[in-house]
C-alpha positions in Angstrom: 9.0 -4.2 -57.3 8.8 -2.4 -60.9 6.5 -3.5 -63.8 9.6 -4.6 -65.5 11.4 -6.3 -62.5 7.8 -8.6 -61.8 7.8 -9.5 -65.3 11.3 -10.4 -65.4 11.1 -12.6 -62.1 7.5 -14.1 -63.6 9.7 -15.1 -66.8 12.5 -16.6 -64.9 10.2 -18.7 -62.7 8.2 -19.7 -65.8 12.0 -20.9 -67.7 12.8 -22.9 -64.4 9.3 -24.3 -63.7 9.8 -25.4 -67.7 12.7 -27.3 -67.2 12.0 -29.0 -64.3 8.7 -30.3 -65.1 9.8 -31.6 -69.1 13.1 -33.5 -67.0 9.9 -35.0 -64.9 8.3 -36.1 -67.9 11.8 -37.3 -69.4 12.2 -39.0 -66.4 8.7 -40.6 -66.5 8.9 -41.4 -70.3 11.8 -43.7 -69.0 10.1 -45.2 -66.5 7.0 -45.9 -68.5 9.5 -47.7 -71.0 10.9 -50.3 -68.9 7.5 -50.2 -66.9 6.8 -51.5 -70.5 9.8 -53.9 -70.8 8.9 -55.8 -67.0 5.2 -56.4 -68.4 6.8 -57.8 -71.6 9.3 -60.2 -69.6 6.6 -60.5 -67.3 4.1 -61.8 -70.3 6.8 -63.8 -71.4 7.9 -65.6 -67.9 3.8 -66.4 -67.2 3.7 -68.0 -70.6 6.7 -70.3 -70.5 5.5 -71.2 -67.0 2.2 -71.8 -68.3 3.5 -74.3 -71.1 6.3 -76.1 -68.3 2.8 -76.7 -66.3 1.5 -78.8 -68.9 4.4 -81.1 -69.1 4.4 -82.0 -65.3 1.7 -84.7 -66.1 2.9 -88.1 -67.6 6.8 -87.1 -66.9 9.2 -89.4 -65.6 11.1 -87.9 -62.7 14.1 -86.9 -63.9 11.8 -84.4 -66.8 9.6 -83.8 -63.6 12.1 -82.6 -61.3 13.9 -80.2 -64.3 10.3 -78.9 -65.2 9.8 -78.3 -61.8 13.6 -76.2 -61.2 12.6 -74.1 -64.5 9.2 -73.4 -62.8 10.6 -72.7 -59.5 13.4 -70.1 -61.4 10.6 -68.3 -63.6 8.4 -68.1 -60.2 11.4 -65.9 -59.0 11.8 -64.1 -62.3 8.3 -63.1 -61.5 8.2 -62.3 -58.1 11.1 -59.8 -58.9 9.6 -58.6 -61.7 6.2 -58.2 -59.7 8.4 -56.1 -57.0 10.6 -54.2 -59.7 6.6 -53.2 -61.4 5.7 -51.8 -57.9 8.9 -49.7 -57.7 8.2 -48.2 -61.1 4.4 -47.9 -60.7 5.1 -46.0 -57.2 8.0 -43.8 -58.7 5.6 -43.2 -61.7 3.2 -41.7 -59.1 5.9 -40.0 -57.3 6.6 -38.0 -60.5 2.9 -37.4 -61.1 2.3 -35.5 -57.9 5.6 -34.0 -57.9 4.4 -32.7 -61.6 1.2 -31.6 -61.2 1.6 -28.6 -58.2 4.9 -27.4 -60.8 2.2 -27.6 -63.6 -0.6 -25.4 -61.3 2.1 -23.4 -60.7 3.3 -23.0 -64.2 -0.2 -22.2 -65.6 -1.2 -19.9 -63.2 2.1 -17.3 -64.1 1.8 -18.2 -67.8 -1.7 -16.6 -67.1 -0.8 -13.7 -65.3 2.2 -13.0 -68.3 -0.6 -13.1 -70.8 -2.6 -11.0 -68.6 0.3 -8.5 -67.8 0.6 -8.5 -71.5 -2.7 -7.9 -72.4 -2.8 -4.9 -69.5 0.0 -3.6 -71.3 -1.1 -3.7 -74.8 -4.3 -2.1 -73.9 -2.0 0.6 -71.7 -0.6 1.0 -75.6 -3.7 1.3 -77.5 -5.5 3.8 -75.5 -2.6 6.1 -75.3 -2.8 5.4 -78.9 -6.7 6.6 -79.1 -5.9 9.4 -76.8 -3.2 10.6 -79.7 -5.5 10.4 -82.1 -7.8 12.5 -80.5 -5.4 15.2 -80.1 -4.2 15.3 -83.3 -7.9 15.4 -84.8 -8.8 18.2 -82.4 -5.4 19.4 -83.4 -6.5 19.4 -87.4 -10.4 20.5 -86.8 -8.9 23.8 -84.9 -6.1 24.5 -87.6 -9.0 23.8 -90.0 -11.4 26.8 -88.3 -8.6 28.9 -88.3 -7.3 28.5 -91.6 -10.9 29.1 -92.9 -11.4 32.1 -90.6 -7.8 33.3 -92.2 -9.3 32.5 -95.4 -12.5 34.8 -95.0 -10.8 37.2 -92.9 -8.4 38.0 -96.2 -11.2 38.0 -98.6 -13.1 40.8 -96.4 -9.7 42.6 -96.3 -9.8 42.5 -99.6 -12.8 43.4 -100.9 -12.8 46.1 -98.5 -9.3 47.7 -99.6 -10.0 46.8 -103.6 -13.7 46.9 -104.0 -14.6 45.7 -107.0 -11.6 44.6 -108.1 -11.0 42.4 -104.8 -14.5 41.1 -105.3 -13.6 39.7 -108.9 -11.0 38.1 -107.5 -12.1 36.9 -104.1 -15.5 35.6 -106.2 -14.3 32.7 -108.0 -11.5 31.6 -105.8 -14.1 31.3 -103.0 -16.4 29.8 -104.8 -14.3 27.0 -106.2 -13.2 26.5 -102.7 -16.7 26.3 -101.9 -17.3 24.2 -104.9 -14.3 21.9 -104.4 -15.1 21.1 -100.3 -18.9 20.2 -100.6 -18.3 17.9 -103.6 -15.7 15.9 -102.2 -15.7 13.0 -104.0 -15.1 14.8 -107.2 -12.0 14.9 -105.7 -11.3 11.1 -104.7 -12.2 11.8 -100.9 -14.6 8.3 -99.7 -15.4 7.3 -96.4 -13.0 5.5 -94.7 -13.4 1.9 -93.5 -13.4 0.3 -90.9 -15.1 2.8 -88.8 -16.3 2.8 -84.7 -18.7 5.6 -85.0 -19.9 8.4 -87.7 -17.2 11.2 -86.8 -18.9 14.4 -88.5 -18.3 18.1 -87.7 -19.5 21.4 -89.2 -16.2 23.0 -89.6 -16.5 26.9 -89.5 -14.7 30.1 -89.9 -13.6 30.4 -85.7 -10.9 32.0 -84.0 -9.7 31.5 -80.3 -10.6 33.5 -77.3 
């Protein structure tokens, strides 16, 4: 498969892993809440049970024999309770290990996104770089050209006008001379953030 087809497929299992695990965790937020409701009736039942103990003593047999009924019907309230707790608790580990391979699973392709990602954004920077490059190498050569056109004129000059060429060729050279070495006379300052000191003796040159 293609770059983009893996990506895609990686992205759909990542959605579907996604829902399935947070209905888990819906379904164990549930759970947990009447896990949370049995220990309260629970609580509840062993307390009332506890206070019907201490009336047993001293009762005549008619209070004996309804303390003993209520006893006897919270000992069943518990004992269901005590089996309902064990459902939950067992379902609440039933969700756990169905939830932790989907979570493995889930970080291990969110990793290779972000990796696939990062793959691709560096894919994008150095093709970046590399047109940088080209379009500096691009601007030095124009640069040696243009000043080998530059000299190339003022010889052509000179040599066709003599003096005449030289009095004109003298001052516009020299200003250009002037103007290129003092370069922050003209607002030209280094540029920041830099990688490495990028400097070149530009020169009259021609290809060939």
């Amino acid at each position: 498969m293609d770059t983009m087809t893996v990506a895609a497929a990686a992205g759909g299992r990542v959605a579907e892993l996604r829902t399935k695990i947070n209905g888990l965790y819906r379904r164990k937020g549930e759970i947990e809440l009447a896990l949370q409701r049995e220990h309260v009736a629970q609580e509840g039942a062993a307390a009332k049970r506890a206070e019907l103990v201490q009336e047993l003593p001293g009762g005549d047999d008619a209070m004996v024999g309804f303390v003993h009924a209520e006893i006897d019907g919270l000992d069943k309230t518990l004992r269901v309770a005590s089996r309902v707790v064990e459902g939950l608790q067992q379902e609440l580990s039933k969700i756990k290990n169905e939830t932790e391979p989907l979570t493995a699973e889930l970080n291990e392709l969110q990793r290779d996104i972000q990796a696939r990602e990062r793959a691709e954004m560096l894919r994008v920077f150095q093709s970046k770089m590399e047109h940088a490059a080209r379009v500096a190498s691009d601007a030095l050569a124009n640069g040696r050209e243009r000043l080998a056109d530059l000299n190339r004129l003022a010889a052509q000059g000179i040599e066709l006008y003599g003096d005449a060429g030289l009095r004109i060729c003298g001052p516009i050279v020299e200003q250009f001379v002037l103007g290129e070495s003092n370069l922050d006379a003209q607002g030209w300052r280094p540029a920041f953030p830099a990688y490495t000191r990028l400097e070149f003796w530009i020169r009259p040159m021609v290809r060939g």
